[in-house]
C-alpha positions in Angstrom: 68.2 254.0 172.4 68.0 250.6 173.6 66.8 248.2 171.2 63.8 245.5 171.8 65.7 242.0 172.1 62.5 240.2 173.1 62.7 237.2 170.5 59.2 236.0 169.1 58.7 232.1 169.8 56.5 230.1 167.5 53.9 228.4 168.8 54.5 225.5 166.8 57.6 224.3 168.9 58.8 221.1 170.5 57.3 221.9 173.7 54.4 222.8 172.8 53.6 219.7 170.2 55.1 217.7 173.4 51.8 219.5 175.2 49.8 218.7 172.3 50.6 215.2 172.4 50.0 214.8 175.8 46.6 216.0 175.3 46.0 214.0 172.4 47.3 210.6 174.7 44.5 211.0 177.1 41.4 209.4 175.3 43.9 206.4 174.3 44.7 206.1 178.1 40.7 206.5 178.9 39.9 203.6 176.5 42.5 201.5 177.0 41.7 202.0 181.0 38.2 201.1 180.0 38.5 197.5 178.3 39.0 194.5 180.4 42.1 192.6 181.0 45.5 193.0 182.1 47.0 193.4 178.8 45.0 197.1 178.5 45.5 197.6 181.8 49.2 197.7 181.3 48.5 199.1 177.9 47.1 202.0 179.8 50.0 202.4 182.0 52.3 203.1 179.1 50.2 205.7 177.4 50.3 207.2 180.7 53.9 207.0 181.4 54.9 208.7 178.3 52.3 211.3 178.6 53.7 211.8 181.9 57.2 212.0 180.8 56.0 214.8 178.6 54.8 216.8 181.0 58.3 216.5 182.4 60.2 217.3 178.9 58.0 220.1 177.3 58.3 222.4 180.6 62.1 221.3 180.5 62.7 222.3 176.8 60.8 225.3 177.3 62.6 226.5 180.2 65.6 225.7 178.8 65.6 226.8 175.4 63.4 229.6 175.8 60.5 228.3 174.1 57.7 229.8 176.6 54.5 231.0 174.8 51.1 232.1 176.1 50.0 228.8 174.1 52.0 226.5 176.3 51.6 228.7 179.8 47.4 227.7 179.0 48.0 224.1 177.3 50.2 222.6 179.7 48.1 223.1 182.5 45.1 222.1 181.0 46.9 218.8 179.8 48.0 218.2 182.7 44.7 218.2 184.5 43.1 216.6 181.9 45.8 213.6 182.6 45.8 213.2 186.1 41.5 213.9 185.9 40.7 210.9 183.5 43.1 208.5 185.1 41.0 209.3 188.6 37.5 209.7 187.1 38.2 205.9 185.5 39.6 204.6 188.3 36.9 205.5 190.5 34.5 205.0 187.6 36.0 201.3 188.2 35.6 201.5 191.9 38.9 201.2 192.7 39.3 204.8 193.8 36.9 206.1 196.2 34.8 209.5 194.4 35.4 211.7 197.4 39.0 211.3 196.8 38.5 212.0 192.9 36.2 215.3 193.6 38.5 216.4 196.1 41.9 216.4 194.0 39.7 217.4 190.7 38.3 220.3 192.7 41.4 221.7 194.3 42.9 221.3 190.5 40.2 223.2 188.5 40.1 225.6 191.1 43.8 226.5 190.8 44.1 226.4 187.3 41.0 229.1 187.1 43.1 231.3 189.4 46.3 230.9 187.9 44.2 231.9 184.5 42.9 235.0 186.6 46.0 236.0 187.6 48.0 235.2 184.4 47.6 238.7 183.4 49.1 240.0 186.3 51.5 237.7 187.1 53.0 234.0 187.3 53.1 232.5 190.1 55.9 229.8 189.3 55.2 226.7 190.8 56.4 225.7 194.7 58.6 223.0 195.7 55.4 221.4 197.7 53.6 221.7 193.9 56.4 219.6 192.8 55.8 217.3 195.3 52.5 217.1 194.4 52.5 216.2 190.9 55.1 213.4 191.7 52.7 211.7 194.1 49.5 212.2 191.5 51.4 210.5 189.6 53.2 207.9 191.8 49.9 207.2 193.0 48.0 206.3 189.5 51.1 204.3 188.6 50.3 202.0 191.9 47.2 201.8 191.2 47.6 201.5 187.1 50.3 198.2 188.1 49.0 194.7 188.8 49.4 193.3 192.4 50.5 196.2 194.5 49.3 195.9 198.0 46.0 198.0 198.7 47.8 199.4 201.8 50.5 200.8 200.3 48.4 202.7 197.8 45.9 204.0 200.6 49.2 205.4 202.6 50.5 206.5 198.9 47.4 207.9 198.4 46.3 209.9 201.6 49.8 211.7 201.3 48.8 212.7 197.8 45.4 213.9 199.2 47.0 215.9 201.8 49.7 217.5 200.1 47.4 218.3 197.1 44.7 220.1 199.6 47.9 222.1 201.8 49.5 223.0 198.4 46.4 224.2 197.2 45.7 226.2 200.3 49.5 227.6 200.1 48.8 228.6 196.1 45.6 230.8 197.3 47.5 232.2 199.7 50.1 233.2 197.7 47.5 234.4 195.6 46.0 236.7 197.8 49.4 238.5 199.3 49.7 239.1 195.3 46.9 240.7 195.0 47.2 242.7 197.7 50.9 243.9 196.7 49.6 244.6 193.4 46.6 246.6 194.9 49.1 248.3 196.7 51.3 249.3 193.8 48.4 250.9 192.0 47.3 253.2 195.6 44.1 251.6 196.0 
């Protein structure tokens, strides 16, 4: 008789309060965004550098130590978006960033994260190389514009590659999506 080895994780784990603190960094970053001046501008940039880094660290610790729980596979998407979504509603709440470009990254986001909760009881989809890629240039691409005195045209070329990929990996996730569902269809005869 073969014995069930499947270890119960806490919730309350470093990943997980590395999730939590992300999502508790993002009205600091919204306010500090908000106010005038440099000084919160940069201010800003920090709270959204080290809510970025732990996006980077809880998945790692997770992964790593085997700290995945059905907490963290809904928080950590949902931080993540809520991240990336303030720092490109305020920037185009500031005009700085048109609202085309905000709706169309928001949009391909939300929709993703409602199918990956859709399919979450079927399956995981783990995330691509080109999903990767994307969160790297959402990010890259709030840090240019987050800095003082970078060039406009190197954040519009930053920018439309961040656009692009987002759209194409969001178009590859749906795919994948649907060959899923049609395996899994499959699988039960229908």
């Amino acid at each position: 008789m073969k014995r069930d080895e499947r270890r119960v994780v806490s919730p309350w784990n470093i990943a997980n309060v590395l999730t939590v603190l992300r999502l508790v960094l993002v009205p600091f970053f919204v306010v500090c965004m908000l106010l005038p001046g440099t000084g919160w501008r940069v201010a800003a940039l920090v709270v959204f550098a080290v809510a970025s880094i732990t996006d980077h660290l809880d998945g790692e610790l997770a992964r790593r130590y085997g700290l995945i729980t059905d907490f963290g596979k809904i928080a950590d998407p949902i931080a993540d978006k809520a991240l990336i979504g303030a720092a490109l509603v305020c920037l185009s709440i500031l005009q700085e960033v048109p609202w085309w470009v905000t709706v169309v990254i928001l949009g391909r986001e939300v929709g993703i994260t409602a199918l990956r909760f859709v399919l979450l009881r079927h399956a995981v989809i783990p995330a691509s190389y080109g999903g990767k890629v994307k969160t790297v240039l959402q990010i890259a691409v709030i840090v240019l514009y987050l800095l003082p005195f970078v060039p406009d045209p190197v954040r519009w070329v930053v920018m439309g590659a961040t656009v692009v990929v987002t759209v194409g990996t969001g178009a590859d996730y749906v795919f994948r999506a649907m060959k899923l569902r049609k395996v899994a269809r499959q699988a039960r005869g229908e």
